[in-house]
C-alpha positions in Angstrom: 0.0 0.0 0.0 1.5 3.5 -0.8 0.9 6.1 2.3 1.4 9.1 0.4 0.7 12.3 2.4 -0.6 15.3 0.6 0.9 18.6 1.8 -1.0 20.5 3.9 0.5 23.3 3.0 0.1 23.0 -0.4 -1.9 25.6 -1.8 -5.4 23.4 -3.4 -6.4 24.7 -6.8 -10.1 25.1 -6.9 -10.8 21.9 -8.9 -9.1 19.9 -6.4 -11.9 19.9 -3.4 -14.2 18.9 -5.9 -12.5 15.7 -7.2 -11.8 15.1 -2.9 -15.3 15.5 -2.3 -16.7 13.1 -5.4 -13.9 10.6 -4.6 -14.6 10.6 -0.7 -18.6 9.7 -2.1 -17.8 6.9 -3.6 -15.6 5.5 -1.5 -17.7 5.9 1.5 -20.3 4.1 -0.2 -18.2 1.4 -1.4 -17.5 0.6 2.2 -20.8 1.2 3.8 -22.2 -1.5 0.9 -19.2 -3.8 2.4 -20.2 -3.6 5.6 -23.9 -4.3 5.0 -22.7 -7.6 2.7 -20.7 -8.8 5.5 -23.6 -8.1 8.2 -25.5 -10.5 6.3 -23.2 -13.2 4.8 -21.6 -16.3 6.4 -18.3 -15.3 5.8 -15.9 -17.3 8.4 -14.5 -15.3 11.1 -10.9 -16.3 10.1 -11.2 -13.2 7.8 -10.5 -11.2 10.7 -7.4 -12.9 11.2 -6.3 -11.0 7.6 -7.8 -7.9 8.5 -5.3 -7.6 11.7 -2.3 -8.5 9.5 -3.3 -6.5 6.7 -3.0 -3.3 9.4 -0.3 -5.0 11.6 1.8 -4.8 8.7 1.0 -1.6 7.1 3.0 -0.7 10.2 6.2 -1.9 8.8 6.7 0.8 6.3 9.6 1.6 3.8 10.4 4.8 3.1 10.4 5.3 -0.7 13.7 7.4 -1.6 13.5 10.6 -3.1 9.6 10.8 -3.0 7.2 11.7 -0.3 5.9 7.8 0.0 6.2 4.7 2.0 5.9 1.0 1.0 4.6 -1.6 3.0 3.5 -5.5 2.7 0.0 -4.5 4.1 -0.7 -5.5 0.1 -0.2 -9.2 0.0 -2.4 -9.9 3.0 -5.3 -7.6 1.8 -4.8 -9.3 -1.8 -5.4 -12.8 0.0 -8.1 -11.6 2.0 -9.9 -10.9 -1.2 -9.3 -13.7 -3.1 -10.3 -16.0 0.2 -13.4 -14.0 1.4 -14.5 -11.6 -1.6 -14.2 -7.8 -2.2 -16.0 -6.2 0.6 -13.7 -7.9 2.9 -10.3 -6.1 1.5 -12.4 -2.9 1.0 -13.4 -2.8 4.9 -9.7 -4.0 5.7 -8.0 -1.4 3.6 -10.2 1.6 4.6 -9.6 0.8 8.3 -5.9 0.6 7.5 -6.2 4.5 6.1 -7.7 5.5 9.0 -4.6 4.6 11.1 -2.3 6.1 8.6 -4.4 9.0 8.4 -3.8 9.5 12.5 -0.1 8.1 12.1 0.7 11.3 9.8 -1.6 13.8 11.7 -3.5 14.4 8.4 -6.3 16.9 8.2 -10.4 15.7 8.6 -10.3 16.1 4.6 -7.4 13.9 3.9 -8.1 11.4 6.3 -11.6 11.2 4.7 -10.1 11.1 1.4 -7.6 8.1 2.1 -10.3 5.9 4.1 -12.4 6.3 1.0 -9.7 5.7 -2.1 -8.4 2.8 -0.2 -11.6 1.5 0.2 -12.6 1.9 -3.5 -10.0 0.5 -4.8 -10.1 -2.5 -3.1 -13.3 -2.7 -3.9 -13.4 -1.9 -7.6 -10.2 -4.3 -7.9 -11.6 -7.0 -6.0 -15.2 -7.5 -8.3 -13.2 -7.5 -11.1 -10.9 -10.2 -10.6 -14.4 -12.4 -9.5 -16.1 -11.0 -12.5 -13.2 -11.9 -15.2 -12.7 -15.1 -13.1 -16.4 -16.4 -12.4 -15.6 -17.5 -9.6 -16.7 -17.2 -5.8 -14.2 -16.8 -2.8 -11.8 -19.7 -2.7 -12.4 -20.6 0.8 -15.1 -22.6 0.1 -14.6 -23.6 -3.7 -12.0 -26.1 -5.1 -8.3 -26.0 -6.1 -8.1 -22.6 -8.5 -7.5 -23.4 -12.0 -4.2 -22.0 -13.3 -5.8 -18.8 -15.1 -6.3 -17.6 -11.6 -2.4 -15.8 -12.2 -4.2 -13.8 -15.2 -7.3 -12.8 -13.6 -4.8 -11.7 -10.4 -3.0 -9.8 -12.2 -5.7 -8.0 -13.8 -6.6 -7.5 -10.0 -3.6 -6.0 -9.1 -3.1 -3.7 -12.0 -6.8 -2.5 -12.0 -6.0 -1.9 -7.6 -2.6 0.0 -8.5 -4.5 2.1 -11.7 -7.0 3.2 -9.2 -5.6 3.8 -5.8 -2.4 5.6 -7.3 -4.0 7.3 -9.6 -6.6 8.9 -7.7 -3.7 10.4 -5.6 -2.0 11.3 -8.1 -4.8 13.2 -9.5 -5.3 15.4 -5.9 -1.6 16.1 -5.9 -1.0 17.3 -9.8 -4.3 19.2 -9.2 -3.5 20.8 -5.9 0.5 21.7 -7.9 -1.4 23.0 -10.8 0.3 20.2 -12.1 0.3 17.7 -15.2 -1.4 14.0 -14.2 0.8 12.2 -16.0 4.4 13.3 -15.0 3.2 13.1 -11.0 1.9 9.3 -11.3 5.1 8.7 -13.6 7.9 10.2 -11.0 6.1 9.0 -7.6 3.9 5.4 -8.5 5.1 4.0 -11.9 8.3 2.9 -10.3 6.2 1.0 -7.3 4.1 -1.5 -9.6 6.8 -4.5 -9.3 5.9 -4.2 -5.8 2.3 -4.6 -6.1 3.3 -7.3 -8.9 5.1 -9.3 -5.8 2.6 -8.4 -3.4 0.2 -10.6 -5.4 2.2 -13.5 -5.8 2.9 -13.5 -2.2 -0.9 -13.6 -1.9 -1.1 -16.1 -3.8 1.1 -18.3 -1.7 -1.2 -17.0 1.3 -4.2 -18.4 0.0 -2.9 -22.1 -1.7 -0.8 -22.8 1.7 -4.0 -21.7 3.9 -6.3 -24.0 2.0 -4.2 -26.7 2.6 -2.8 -26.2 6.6 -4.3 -22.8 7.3 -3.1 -21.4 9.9 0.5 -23.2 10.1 0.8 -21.6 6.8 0.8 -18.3 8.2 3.4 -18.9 11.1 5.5 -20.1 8.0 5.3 -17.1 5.7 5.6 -14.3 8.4 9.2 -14.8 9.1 10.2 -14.9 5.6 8.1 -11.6 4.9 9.7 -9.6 7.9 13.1 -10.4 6.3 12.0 -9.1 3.0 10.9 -6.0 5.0 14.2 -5.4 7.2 16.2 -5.8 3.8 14.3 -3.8 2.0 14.7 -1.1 4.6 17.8 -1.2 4.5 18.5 -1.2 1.0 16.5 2.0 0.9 18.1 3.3 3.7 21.2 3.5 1.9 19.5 5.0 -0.9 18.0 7.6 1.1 21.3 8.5 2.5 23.1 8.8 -0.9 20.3 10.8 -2.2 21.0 13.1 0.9 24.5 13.3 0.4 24.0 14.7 -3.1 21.6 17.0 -2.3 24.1 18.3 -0.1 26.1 18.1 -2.6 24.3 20.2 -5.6 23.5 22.9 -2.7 27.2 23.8 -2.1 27.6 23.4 -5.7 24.6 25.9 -5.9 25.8 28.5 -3.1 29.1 28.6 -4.4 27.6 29.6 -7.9 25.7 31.7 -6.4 28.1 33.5 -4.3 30.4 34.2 -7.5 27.4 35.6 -8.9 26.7 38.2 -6.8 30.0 39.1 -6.2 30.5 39.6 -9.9 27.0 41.3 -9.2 27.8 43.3 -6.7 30.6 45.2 -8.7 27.6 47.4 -10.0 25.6 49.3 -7.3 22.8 50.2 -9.7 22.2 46.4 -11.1 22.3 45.3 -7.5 21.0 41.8 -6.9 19.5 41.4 -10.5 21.1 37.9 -11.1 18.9 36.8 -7.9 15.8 38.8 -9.0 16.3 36.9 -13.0 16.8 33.6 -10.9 13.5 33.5 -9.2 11.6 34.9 -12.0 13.0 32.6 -15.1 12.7 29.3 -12.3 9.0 30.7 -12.1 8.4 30.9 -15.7 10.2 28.1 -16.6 7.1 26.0 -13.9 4.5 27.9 -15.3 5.5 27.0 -19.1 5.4 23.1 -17.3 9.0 22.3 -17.6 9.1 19.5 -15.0 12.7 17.7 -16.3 14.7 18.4 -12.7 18.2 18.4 -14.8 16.6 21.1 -17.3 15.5 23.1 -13.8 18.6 22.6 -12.2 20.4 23.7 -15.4 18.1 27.5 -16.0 18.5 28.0 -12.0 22.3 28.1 -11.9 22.5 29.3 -15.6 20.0 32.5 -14.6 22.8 33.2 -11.7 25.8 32.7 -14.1 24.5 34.3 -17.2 26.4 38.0 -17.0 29.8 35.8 -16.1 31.6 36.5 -19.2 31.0 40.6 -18.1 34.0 40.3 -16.7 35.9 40.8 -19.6 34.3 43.7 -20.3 35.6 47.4 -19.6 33.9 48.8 -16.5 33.7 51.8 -18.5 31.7 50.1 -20.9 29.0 48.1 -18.8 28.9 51.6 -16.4 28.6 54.4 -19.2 25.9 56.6 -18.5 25.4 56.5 -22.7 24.7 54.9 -25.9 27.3 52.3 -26.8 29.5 53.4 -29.4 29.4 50.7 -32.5 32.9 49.2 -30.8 31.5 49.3 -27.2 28.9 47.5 -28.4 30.9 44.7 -30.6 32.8 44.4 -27.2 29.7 44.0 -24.8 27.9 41.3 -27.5 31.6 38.9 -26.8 30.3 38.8 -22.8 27.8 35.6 -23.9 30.6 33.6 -25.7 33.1 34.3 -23.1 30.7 33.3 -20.1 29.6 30.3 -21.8 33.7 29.8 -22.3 34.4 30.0 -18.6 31.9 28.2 -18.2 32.8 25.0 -20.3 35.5 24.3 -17.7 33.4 23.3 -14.8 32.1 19.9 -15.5 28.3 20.9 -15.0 26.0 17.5 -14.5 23.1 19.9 -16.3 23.2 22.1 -19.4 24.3 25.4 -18.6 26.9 26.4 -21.1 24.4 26.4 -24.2 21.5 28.7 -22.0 24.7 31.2 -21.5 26.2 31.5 -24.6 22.7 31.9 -26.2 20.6 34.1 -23.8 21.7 36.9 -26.1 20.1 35.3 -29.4 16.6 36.1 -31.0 13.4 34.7 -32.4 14.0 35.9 -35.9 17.8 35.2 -36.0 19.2 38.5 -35.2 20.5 38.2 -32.0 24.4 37.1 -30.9 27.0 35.1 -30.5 25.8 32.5 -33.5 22.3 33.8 -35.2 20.0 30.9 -34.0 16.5 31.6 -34.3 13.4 29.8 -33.7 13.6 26.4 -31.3 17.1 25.9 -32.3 17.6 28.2 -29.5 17.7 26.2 -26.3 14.5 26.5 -24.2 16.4 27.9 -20.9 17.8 30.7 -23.2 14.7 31.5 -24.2 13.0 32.2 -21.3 15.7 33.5 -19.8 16.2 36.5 -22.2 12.5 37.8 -21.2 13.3 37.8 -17.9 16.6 39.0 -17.7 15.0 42.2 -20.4 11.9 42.9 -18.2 14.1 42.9 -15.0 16.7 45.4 -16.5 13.6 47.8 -18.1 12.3 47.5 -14.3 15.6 48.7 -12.9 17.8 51.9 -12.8 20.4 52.0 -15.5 23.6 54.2 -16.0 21.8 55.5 -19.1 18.6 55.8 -17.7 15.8 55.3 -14.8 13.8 52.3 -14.4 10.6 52.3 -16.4 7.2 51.0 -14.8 6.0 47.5 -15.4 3.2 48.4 -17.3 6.2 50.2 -20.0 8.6 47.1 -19.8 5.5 44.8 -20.7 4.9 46.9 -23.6 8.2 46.5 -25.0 8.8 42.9 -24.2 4.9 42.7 -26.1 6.4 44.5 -28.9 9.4 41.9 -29.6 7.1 39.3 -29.6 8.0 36.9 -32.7 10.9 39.1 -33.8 13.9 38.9 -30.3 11.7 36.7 -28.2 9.7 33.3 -28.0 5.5 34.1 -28.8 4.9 31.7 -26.4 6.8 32.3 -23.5 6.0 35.8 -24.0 2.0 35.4 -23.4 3.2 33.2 -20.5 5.0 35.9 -19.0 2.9 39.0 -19.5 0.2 36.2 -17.8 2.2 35.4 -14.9 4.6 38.1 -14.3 2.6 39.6 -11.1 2.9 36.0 -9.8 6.5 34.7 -10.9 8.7 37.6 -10.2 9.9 39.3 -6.8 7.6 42.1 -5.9 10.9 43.6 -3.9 14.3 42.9 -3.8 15.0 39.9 -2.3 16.9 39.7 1.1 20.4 41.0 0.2 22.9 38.5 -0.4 25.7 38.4 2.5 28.0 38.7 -0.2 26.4 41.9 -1.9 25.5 43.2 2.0 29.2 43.0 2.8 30.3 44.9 -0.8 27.8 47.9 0.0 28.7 48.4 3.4 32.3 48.3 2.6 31.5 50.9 0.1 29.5 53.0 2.5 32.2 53.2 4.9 34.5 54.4 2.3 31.9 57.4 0.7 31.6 58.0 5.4 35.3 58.3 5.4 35.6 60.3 2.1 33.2 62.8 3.2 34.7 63.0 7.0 38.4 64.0 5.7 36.6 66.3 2.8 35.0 68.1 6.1 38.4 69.2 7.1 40.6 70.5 4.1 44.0 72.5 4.8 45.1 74.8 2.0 42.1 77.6 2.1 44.3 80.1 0.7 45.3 77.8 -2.1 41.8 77.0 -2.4 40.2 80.7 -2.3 43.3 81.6 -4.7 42.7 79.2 -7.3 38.5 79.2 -7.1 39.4 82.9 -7.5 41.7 82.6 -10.8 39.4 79.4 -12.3 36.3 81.7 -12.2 38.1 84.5 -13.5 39.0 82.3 -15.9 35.9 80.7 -16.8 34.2 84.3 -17.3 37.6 85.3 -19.5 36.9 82.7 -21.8 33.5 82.8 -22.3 33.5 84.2 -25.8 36.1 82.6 -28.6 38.9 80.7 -26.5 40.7 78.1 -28.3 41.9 75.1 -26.1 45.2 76.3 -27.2 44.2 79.4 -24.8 42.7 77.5 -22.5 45.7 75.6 -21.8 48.3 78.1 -21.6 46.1 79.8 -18.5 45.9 76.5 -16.7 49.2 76.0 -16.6 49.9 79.1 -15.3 47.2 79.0 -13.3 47.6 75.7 -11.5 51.0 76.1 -10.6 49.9 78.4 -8.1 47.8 75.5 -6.6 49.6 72.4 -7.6 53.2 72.5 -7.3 54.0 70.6 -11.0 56.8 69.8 -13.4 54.6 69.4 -16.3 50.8 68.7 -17.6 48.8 67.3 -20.1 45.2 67.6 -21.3 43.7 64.2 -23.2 40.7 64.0 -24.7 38.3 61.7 -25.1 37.7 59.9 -28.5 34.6 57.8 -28.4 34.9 56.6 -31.8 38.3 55.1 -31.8 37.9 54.1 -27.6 40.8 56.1 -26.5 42.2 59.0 -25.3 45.1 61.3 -26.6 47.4 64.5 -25.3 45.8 67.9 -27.0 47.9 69.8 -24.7 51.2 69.8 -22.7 53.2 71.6 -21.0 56.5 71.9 -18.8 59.1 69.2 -18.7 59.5 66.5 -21.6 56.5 68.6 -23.1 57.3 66.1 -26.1 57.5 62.9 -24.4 53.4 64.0 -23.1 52.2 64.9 -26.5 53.1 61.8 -27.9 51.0 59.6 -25.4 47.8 58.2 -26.5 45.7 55.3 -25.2 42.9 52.6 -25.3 40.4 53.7 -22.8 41.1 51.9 -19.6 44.9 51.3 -20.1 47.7 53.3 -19.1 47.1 56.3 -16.5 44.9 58.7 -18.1 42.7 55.4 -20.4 42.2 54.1 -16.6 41.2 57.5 -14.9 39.1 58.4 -18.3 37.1 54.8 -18.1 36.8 54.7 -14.2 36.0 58.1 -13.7 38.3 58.4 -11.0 41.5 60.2 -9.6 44.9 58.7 -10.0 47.4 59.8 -7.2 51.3 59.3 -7.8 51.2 56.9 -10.9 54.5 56.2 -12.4 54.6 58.5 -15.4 56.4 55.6 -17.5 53.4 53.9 -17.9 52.4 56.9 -20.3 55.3 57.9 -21.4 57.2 56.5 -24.9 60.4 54.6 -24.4 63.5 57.0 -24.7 62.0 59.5 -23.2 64.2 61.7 -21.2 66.8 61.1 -18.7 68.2 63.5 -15.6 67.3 65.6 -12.8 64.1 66.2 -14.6 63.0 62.8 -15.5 59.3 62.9 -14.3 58.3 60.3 -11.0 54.7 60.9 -10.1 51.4 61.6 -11.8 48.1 63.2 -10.4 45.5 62.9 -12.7 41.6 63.4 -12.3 39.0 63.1 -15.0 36.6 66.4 -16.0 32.9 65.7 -16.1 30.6 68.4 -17.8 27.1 66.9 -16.6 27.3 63.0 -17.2 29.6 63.5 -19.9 33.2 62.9 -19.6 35.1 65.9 -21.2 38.8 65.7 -20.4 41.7 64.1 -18.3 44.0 66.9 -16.1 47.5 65.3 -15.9 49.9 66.9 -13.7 53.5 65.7 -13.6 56.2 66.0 -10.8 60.0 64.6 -11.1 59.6 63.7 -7.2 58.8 60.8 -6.4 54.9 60.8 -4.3 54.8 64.2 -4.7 50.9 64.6 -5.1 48.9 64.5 -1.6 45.3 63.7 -1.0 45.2 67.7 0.0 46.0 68.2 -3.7 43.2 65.8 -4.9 40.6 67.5 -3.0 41.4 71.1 -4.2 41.5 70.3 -7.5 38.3 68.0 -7.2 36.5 71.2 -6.1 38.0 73.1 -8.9 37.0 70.4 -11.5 33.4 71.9 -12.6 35.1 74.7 -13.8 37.7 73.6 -15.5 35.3 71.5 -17.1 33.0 73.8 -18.5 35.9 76.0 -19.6 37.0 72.8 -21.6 33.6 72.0 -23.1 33.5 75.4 -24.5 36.9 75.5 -26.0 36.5 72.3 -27.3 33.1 73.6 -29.0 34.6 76.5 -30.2 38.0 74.1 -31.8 35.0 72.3 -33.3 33.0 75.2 -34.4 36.0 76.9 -36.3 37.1 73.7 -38.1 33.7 73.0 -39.6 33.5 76.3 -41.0 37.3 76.2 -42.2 38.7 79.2 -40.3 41.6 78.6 -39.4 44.0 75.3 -38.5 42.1 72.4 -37.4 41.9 71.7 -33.7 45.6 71.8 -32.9 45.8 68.2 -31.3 49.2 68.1 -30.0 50.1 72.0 -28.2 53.2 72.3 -26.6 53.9 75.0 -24.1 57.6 74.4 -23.0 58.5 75.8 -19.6 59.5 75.0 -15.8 
């Protein structure tokens, strides 16, 4: 018999207390008729001998691995107590038996009601079928059974197993919103053989109690209690492999997830979206009734691990607060294949490499790395790229806010059939409300310990801001910068521009030399427009891919630089002696949320910039960023209309 407990806390679909309820019905009745044709039959009182086995030994369970059920050998004696006594006899037998499984498990009034009556019925239903096929009567009292009794017995058993498992399988796929078929398939199929042996030890019952009765049971009872201690044990080892795994696939699990976030965490603004896309592609992936555990297994750690390959990518790239230049982009698009590549070297049980590398493709064939379209994309992918889009459209960007659901629906609506799956579209836009965190999830001790490290850093920036030395360094030079700004306000050249800095920022800076670079989107680097001081020729030479070399870095990070080592900017050869620059302060100029230059100062000591010297020129960076951007427009201006050089990209001022 199969005790199989439905979860109270399962939540019951609607349909599901209506099949209870008709189910409970029938099987009440079926019972309360087997009563009333025992009442009145001369059936012997050795079938209450059966009866106690039958619930004796339903207390010797096995529990089934992996699966909420238990075997037992309650089976063979309520088989034998059919074939000896008729149907109503098992029926009454069985239906007791539920009753004390029902209190053994603590069900609920409804399930207990529902397990009396399903055992009862299909006992029942089994039981007049085998006497109907057979034309027979109850073998206690007729003759030696003719050898088609095995055929009609297994009819028996197959119509008893049909019935009683797949009634419960019915209330459990129901109350999971489930399929029928995959339930009975994972949790009963693999228990027929049992029922199969359960029958032929029956059939032992019944031959050796018609011919010594109840010698015959004092026989077989040993033998069946060491085919139940086996068995437990057997299964007991089972259950503790399957435990061990389990364990297993969690560390395996946490340890993904852990890299995740921490590759996660690296952006504030897309904080814990790897988590967020886990729970909502899992979700979708239920709701489109993907119920393959390898295929779940393999979206759940692919959804965590699917921005991996990001790490390849220039920060400046997956933080600019832009549109993508035609390069950035070609960069961002190699992210899949190189996730799916780092990937490929941990020996995953589950597919995860092919939903990485091709989250990133389209419906119609236009997406990335390899142009699939249609179902040659893998299914995981698929539903993982809606996701993964409506959670970004739902969150802030560096280029932009976070729109409302209502908006990201629209667009994900709008791609249906040309980037994304029909289908799993209309799934989502169904089950969105229900599949995806209405919050942020609890914070990931990982991304927890990232932010607060970060916070203390932005307390202790602001603390030592609160206090800087140097006001009449500072007054002096917010003094000369505005008068500068407001000098240059008309038809400066960065040539001009320049030239006052440098004259200017000595008087704040103590410096050897400086440079101003420039950004150049289209070509990803940045280059010297103007130098000054000490190897004034070295500096103009020095150009660089954004995010190498001193001023790429600052330009890409949008942050400070204090005492570099001037050779990593400078060519080889430059020059040599008591001039030979040692340090570097340089600090990118930001006009808005657009980057417009890179201050370089240079110094031939060695750490000669202080964090004093940071701050004051931080203060002073607005300025000297607006008087940039409209140099620069002015350069620009006068070379379009052809007055003039062209932008003079390499200025040297020579001096001390």
């Amino acid at each position: 018999m199969s005790e199989t407990r439905a979860s109270s806390s399962a939540a019951i679909a609607w349909a599901a207390p209506a099949f209870i309820t008709a189910v409970s019905v029938c099987g009440v009745a079926a019972v309360g008729f087997s009563v009333r044709v025992l009442v009145g039959s001369n059936v012997p009182s050795q079938w209450l001998l059966f009866a106690i086995l039958t619930i004796a030994s339903g207390m010797l369970t096995v529990k089934i691995p992996s699966i909420d059920t238990r075997f037992c050998l309650a089976e063979a004696f309520a088989f034998a107590s059919v074939l000896l006594f008729g149907p109503e006899v098992g029926a009454l037998t069985l239906a007791l038996d539920g009753l004390r499984v029902s209190h053994r498990w603590k069900m609920n009034a409804q399930q207990t009601v529902f397990n009396f009556a399903n055992l009862g019925l299909s006992m029942w239903l089994s039981g007049t079928l085998f006497f109907y096929t057979s034309g027979t009567g109850p073998l206690f009292r007729q003759g030696t059974p003719s050898a088609t009794i095995v055929v009609h017995l297994a009819i028996m058993t197959a119509a008893y197993f049909a019935v009683n498992s797949g009634l419960t399988a019915t209330v459990i796929a129901l109350s999971r919103r489930a399929p029928v078929m995959p339930v009975w398939r994972e949790a009963y199929w693999p228990l027929l053989p049992s029922y199969l042996a359960g029958a032929s030890v029956a059939l032992l019952l019944v031959l050796a109690f018609r011919e010594v009765q109840f010698t015959a049971i004092a026989l077989i009872l040993p033998l069946l209690l060491i085919c139940y201690l086996t068995l437990r044990s057997s299964f007991g080892r089972l259950e503790d492999s399957k435990l061990h795994v389990e364990q297993l696939n969690r560390l395996l699990l946490s340890t993904v997830e852990t890299l995740a976030t921490a590759i996660d965490a690296k952006d504030e603004v897309t904080h814990d979206h790897v988590r967020r896309v886990q729970m909502g592609t899992l979700g979708l992936a239920r709701e489109l009734g993907v119920t393959d555990a390898d295929i779940l297994k393999a979206i759940e750690a692919a959804a965590l691990l699917h921005d991996t390959g990001k790490i390849a990518v220039p920060e400046h790239i997956l933080n600019k607060p832009g549109k993508l230049t035609a390069s950035e982009f070609e960069k961002m698009k190699r992210h899949a294949p190189i996730g799916a590549q780092i990937l490929s070297s941990i020996d995953f049980p589950y597919p995860v490499v092919p939903i990485v590398r091709h989250h990133h493709e389209n419906w119609d064939g236009t997406g990335y790395p390899d142009g699939l379209h249609g179902t040659n994309i893998p299914l995981g992918a698929r539903i993982l790229s809606v996701v993964d889009c409506f959670d970004a459209l739902t969150s802030d960007r560096p280029y932009r806010r976070r729109m409302t659901e209502a908006q990201a629906l629209q667009i994900i609506v709008e791609r249906r059939g040309t980037m994304y799956d029909p289908a799993i579209v209309d799934a989502f836009v169904a089950a969105h409300e229900r599949i995806m965190p209405a919050s942020d999830p609890t914070p990931h001790p990982v991304a927890r310990a990232i932010g607060e490290a970060r916070s203390q850093d932005r307390d202790g920036e602001r603390v030592e801001a609160a206090g800087v030395p140097g006001a009449g360094n500072l007054a002096d030079g917010l003094l000369a910068i505005t008068s500068l700004s407001r000098a240059l306000g008309g038809d400066a050249r960065l040539s001009d521009v320049g030239a006052l800095l440098w004259m200017i920022l000595g008087r704040i800076v103590p410096s050897d030399a400086m440079a101003i670079f420039l950004p150049d989107e289209e070509r990803d680097h940045v280059a010297v427009c103007f130098a000054a001081g000490a190897d004034a020729g070295s500096i103009a030479a020095i150009r660089r891919p954004l995010g190498a070399g001193i001023a790429g870095w600052v330009a890409a990070n949008r942050r400070a630089a204090v005492n570099a080592d001037p050779s990593l900017d400078l060519p080889l050869g430059a020059v040599r002696g008591p001039q030979t620059l040692r340090s570097c302060l340089a600090l990118p100029l930001v006009d808005g949320e657009g980057l417009v230059a890179v201050l370089a100062l240079y110094s031939s000591d060695v750490s000669a910039f202080s964090s004093d010297h940071v701050r004051l020129l931080e203060l002073l960076a607005p300025r000297l960023a607006a008087s940039l951007s409209r140099a620069t427009a002015e350069d620009e201006t006068l070379a379009d209309a052809g007055a003039g050089a062209p932008p003079a990209r390499l200025k040297l001022v020579k001096g001390a």
